[in-house]
C-alpha positions as CSV (number, residue, x, y, z in Angstrom):
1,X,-42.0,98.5,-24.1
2,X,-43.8,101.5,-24.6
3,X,-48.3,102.0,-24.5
4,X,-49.5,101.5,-27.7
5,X,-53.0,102.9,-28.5
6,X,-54.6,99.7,-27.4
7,X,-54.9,97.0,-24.8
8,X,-53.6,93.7,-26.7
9,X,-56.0,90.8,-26.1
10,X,-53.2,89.0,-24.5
11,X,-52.5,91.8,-22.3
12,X,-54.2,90.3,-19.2
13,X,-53.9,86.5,-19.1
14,X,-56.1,86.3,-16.0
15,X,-59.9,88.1,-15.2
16,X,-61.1,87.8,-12.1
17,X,-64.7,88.4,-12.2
18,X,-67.2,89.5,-9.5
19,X,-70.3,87.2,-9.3
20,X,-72.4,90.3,-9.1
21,X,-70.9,91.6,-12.4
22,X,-71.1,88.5,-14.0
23,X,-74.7,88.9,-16.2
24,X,-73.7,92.9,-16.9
25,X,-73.5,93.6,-20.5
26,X,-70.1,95.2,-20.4
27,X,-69.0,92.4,-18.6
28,X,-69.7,90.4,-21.3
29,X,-68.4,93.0,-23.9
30,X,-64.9,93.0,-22.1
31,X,-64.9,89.6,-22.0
32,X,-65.7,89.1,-26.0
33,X,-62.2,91.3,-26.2
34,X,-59.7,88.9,-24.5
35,X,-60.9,85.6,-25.4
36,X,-57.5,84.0,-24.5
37,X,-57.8,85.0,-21.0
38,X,-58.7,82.8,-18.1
39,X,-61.4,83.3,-16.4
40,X,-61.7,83.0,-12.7
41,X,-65.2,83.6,-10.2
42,X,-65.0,85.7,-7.1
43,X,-67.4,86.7,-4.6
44,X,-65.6,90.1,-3.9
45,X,-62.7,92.4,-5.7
46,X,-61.6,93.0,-2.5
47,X,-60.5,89.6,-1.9
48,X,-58.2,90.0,-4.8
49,X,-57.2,93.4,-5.1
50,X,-57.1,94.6,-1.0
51,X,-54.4,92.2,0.5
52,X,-51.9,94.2,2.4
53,X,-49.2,91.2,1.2
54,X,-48.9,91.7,-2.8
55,X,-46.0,93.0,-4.5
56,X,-47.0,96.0,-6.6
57,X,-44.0,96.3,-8.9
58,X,-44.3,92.2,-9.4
59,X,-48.0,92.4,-10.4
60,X,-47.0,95.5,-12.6
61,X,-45.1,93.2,-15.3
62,X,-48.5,91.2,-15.6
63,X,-51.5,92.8,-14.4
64,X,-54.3,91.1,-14.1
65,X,-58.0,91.9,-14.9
66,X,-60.9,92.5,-12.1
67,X,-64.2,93.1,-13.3
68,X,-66.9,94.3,-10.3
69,X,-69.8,95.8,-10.0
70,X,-69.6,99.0,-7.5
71,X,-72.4,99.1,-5.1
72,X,-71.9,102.7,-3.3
73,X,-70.1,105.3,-3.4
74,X,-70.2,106.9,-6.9
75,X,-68.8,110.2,-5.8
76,X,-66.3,111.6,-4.4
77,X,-65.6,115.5,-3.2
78,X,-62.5,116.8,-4.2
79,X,-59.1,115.8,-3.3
80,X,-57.2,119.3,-1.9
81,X,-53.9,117.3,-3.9
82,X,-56.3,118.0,-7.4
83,X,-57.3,121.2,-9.0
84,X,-60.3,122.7,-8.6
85,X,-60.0,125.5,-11.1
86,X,-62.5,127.7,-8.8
87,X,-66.2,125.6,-9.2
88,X,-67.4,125.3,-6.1
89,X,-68.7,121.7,-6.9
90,X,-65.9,119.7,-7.3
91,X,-66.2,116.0,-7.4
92,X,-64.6,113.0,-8.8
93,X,-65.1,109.1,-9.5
94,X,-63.6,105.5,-9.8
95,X,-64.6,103.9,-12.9
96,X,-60.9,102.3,-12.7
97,X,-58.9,101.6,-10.1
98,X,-55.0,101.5,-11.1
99,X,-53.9,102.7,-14.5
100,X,-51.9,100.9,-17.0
101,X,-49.1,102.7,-17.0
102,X,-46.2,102.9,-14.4
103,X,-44.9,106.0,-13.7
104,X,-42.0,106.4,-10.6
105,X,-43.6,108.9,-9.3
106,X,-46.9,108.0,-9.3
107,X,-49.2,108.0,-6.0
108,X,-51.6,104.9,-7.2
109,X,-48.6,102.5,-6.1
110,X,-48.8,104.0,-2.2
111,X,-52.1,103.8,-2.1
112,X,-53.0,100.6,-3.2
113,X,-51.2,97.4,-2.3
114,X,-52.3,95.5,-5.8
115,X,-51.3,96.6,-9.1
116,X,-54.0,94.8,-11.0
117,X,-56.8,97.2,-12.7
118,X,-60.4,97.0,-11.1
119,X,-62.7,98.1,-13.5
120,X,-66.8,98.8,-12.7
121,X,-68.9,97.5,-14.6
122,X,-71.8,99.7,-14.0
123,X,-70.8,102.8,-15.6
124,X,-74.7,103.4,-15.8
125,X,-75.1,104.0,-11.9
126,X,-72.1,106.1,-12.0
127,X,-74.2,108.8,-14.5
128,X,-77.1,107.9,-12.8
129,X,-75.6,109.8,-9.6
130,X,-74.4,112.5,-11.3
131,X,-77.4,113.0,-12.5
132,X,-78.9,113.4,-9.2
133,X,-75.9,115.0,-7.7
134,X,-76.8,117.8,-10.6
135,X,-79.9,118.2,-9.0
136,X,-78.3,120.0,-6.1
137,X,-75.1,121.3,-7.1
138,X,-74.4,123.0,-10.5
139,X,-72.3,123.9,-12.1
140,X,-70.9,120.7,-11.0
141,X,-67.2,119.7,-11.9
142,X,-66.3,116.0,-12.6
143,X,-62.7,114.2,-12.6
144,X,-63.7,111.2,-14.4
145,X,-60.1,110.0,-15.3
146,X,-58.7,110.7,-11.4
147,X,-57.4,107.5,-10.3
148,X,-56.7,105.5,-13.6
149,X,-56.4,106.9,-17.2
150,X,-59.6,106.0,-18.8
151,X,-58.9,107.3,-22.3
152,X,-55.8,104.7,-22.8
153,X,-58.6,102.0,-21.7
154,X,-61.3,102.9,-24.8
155,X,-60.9,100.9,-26.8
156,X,-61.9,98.3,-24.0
157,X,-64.5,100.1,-21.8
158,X,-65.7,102.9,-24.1
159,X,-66.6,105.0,-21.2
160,X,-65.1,108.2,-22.7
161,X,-67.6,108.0,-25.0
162,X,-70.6,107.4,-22.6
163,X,-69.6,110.4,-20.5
164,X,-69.5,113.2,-23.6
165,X,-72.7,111.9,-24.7
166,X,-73.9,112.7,-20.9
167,X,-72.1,115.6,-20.9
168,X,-73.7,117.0,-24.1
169,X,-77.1,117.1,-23.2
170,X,-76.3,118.4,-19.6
171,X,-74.8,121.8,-20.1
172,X,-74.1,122.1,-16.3
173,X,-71.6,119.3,-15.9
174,X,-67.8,120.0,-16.8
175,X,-66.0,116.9,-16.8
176,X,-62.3,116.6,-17.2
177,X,-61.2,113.8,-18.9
178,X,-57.2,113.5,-17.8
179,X,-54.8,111.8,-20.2
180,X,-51.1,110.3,-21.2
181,X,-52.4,108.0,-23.8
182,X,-51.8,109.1,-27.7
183,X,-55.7,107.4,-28.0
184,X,-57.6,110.4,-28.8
185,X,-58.5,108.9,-32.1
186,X,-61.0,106.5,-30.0
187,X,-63.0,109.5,-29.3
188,X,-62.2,112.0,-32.1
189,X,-65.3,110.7,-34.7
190,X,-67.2,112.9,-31.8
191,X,-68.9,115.8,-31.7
192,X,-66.6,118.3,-29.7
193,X,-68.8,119.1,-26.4
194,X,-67.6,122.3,-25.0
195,X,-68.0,121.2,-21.4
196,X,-65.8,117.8,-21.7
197,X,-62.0,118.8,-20.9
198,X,-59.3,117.1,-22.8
199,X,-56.6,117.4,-20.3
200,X,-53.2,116.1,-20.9
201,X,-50.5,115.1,-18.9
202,X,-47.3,116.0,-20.6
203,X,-43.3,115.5,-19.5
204,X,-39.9,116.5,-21.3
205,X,-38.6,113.1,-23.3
206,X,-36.8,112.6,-21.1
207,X,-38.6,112.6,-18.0
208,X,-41.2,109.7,-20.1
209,X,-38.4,107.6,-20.9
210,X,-36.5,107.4,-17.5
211,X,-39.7,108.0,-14.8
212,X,-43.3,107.3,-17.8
213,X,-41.4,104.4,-19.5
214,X,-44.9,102.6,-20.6
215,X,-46.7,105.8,-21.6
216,X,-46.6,107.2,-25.0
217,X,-43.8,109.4,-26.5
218,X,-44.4,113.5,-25.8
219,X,-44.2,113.5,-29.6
220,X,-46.8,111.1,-30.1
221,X,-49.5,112.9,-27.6
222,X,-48.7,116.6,-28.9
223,X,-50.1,115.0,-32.3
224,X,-53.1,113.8,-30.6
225,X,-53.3,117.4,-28.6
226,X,-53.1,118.8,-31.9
227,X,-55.6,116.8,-33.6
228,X,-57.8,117.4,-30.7
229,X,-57.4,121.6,-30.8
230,X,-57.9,121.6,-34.6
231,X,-60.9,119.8,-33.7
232,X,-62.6,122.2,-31.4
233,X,-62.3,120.4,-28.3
234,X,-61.5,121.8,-25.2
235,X,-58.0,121.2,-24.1
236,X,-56.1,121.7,-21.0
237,X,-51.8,120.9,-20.8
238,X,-50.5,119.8,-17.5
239,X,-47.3,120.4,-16.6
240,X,-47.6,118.1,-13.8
241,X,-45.4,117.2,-12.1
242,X,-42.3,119.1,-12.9
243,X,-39.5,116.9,-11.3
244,X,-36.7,118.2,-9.8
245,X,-34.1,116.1,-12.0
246,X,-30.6,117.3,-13.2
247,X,-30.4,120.1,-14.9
248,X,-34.4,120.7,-14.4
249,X,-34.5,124.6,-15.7
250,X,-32.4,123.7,-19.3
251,X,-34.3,120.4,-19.6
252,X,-37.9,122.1,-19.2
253,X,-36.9,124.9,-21.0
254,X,-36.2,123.1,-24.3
255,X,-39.5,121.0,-23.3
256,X,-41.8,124.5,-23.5
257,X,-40.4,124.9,-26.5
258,X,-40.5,121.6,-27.9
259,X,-44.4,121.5,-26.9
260,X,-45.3,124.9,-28.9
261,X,-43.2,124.1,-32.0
262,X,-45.8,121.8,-32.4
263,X,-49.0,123.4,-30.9
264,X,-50.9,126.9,-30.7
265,X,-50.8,128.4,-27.3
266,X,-53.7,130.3,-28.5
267,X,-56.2,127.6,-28.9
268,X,-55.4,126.2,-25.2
269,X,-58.4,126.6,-22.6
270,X,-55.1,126.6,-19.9
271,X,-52.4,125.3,-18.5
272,X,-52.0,123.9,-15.4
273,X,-48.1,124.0,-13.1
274,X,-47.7,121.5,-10.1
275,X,-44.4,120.5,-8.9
276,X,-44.0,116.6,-7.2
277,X,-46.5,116.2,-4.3
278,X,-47.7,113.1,-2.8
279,X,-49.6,112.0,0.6
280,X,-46.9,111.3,3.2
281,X,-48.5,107.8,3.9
282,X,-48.3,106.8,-0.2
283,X,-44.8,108.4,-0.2
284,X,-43.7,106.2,2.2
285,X,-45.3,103.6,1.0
286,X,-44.0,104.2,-2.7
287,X,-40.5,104.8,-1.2
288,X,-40.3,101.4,-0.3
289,X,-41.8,99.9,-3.8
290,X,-39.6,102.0,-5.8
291,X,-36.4,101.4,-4.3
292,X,-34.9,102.1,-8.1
293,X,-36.4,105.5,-8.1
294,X,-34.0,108.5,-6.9
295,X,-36.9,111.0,-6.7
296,X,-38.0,109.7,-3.4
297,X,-34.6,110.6,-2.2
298,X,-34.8,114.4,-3.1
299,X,-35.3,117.0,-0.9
300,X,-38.4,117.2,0.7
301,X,-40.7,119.1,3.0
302,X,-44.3,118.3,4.4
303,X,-47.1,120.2,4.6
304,X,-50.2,119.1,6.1
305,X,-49.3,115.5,5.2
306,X,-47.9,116.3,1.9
307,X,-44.7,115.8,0.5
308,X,-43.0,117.8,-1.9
309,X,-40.2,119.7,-2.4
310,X,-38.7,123.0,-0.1
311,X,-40.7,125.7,-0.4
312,X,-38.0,128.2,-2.3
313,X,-37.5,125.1,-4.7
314,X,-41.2,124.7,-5.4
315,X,-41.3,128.6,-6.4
316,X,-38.1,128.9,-8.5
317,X,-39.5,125.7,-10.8
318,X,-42.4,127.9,-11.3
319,X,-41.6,131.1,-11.9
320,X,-38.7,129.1,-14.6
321,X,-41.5,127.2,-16.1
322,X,-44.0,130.1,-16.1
323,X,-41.0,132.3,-17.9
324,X,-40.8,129.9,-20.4
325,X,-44.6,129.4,-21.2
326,X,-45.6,133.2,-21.2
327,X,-43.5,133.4,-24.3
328,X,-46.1,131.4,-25.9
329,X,-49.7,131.6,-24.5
330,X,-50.9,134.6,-21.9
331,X,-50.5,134.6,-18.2
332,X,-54.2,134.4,-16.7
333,X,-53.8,130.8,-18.6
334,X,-51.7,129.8,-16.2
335,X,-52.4,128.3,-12.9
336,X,-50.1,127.2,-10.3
337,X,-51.0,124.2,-8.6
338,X,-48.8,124.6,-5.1
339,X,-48.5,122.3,-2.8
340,X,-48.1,123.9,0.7
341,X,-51.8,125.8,0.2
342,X,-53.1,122.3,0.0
343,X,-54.9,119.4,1.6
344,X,-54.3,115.9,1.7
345,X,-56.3,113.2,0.1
C-alpha cells in the first residue's frame, strides 16, 4: 500500500517511551495523536532499537514507535556519501532515526539492525546547537532530513516547521530539507524562506513501484514540487540514485521528460545526479535483508569502502541522464554526485 500524506493513528500499535522523554511536551503531543497505541516505559532506546538480533524486513510490516530524548551529539560533519554543494560548513542531524518508507536500495536497513523509527523529542536542543555552532562556522549548511524523511512525518512532529521558522531569522543557515513524501501541503501555509531547500527525491514509475513501493507516486510529488516552485520556495530535484535496471537509458529518458511536462526547469535552484552507492559494511549487510532485491546482485566496484557500480557504467548513466536534462534546464545546474571521488560514512 502506498504513503499517504499522513501517519494513520493506528499506524504504530506500540510506543516505546524513554523515561527521560516522558514529561516533554512533544512527547505528550505525539502521544495525543495515537491514542490507540500501547504504551510501554523504557529506561533507554537503545535497549529497544540496538539489538544486533532483530529482523529488519519483519519489523518493517509493523513498525513500532520510540520516543527519546537525545542527550549529545546534535551534530554531525558531513558524510563524503552526501553532497556538499561547495559550503565549507557542512553538517547534518538525527531528529529521526529510520524513515517510513522502504526502499530496496536504501542504506538505513545496513546500518541499523531495527526498523522501528526513534524520534527525539527535544527538537529544541537540536536548534539550540546550531545556534551555537553558527557562532563559529557560517555560512553553515544543515541536512536536517539525512537519516529519515522528516517532511512525510509533519503532520506528527511538526519539525519542518520549527526549523524554517529558525531558519528565517538566521540568514546564515541553509538547511536542506530532503523529501519523497507528496506532504508539502503541511508546510505550504509558510512563508517561503529563501535559505530552507526543498529537495526532492524523484524515480521513474517504475523504479517507485518495484524498488519505493510505500512512497508516493512520481505524479503525486511533481504536483507537490510544482506547488512548492509556484510558491517561491527554493527547490532542489535529485535524481538520486539512478539504478542500473533494464533498459535504464529508455526508461530515464522518458522519466526527464515526464518530470518537465509537468515542471519549469527554469524555476529549479538545481539538480543533483548520483548513481547507486552504499558503504560496503551496509551493503553487505542490506544484501543479506534484501534477499528479494536484484540490485545487490549488479555489478559492482568499491572505492574507499563504497559500493557502486564500474566506473565506465557510473559515467555513461550520467552523461545519458545529463543529455536528457540539458534539454530542459542549463548545465551549471547540474551536479554530479560520483561515487569514486568520495568518502565513506
Amino acid at each position: 500500500m502506498r504513503s499517504d500524506n499522513f501517519i494513520s493513528p493506528k499506524r504504530f500499535s506500540h510506543i516505546y517511551l524513554e523515561e527521560s522523554a516522558k514529561n516533554h511536551p512533544k512527547t505528550k503531543e505525539i502521544l495525543s495523536k495515537f491514542p490507540e497505541s500501547i504504551v510501554i516505559p523504557i529506561d533507554s532506546y537503545k535497549e529497544v532499537f540496538n539489538p544486533s538480533s532483530q529482523s529488519f524486513q519483519t519489523q518493517k510490516r509493523s513498525p513500532k514507535l520510540i520516543l527519546a530524548k537525545r542527550k549529545e551529539q546534535f551534530l554531525y560533519s558531513g558524510s563524503g556519501v552526501a553532497p556538499d554543494f561547495g559550503y565549507q560548513f557542512f553538517y547534518y542531524n538525527a531528529l529521526v532515526l529510520n524513515c517510513l518508507y522502504n526502499c530496496s536500495y536504501c542504506y538505513l536497513q545496513g546500518m541499523y539492525s531495527s526498523a522501528n523509527l526513534v524520534v527525539f523529542v527535544n527538537n529544541e536542543d537540536y536548534i539550540r546547537e546550531t545556534k551555537e555552532q553558527l557562532k563559529l562556522s557560517k555560512p553553515l549548511y544543515l541536512c536536517i532530513s539525512y537519516d529519515t524523511d522528516l517532511l512525510a512525518l509533519e503532520n506528527t512532529l511538526g519539525y519542518c516547521k520549527e526549523w524554517i521558522l529558525f531558519a528565517n531569522s538566521n540568514p546564515d543557515l541553509i538547511v536542506e530539507l530532503r523529501t519523497k513524501s507528496a506532504n508539502f501541503k503541511s508546510i505550504s501555509q509558510l512563508k517561503p524562506t529563501q535559505n530552507i531547500i526543498l529537495a526532492w527525491t524523484i524515480s521513474p514509475e517504475s523504479v517507485i513501484a518495484e524498488h519505493e513501493p510505500l512512497t508516493p507516486r512520481l505524479s503525486s510529488r511533481l504536483k507537490n514540487i510544482k506547488e512548492a516552485l509556484d510558491a517561491g520556495w527554493q527547490v532542489r530535484l535529485c535524481l538520486d540514485p539512478i539504478l542500473g535496471i533494464p533498459d535504464w537509458k529508455k526508461v530515464y529518458s522518458e522519466f526527464v521528460q515526464e518530470i518537465f511536462n509537468q515542471i519549469d526547469g527554469n524555476q529549479l535552484r538545481e539538480i543533483s545526479l548520483g548513481v547507486f552507492r552504499m558503504n560496503s559494511d551496509y551493503f553487505k549487510n542490506s544484501k543479506k535483508r534484501r534477499p528479494d532485491s536484484y540490485l545487490y546482485y549488479l555489478p559492482m566496484e568499491t572505492h574507499d569502502s563504497i559500493k557502486s557500480y564500474p566506473e565506465e557504467l557510473e559515467k555513461e548513466m550520467f552523461a545519458e541522464v545529463e543529455k536528457e536534462l540539458v534539454r530542459f534546464v542549463s548545465k551549471e545546474k547540474i551536479h554530479r554526485l560520483v561515487a569514486s571521488e568520495m568518502e565513506s560514512k
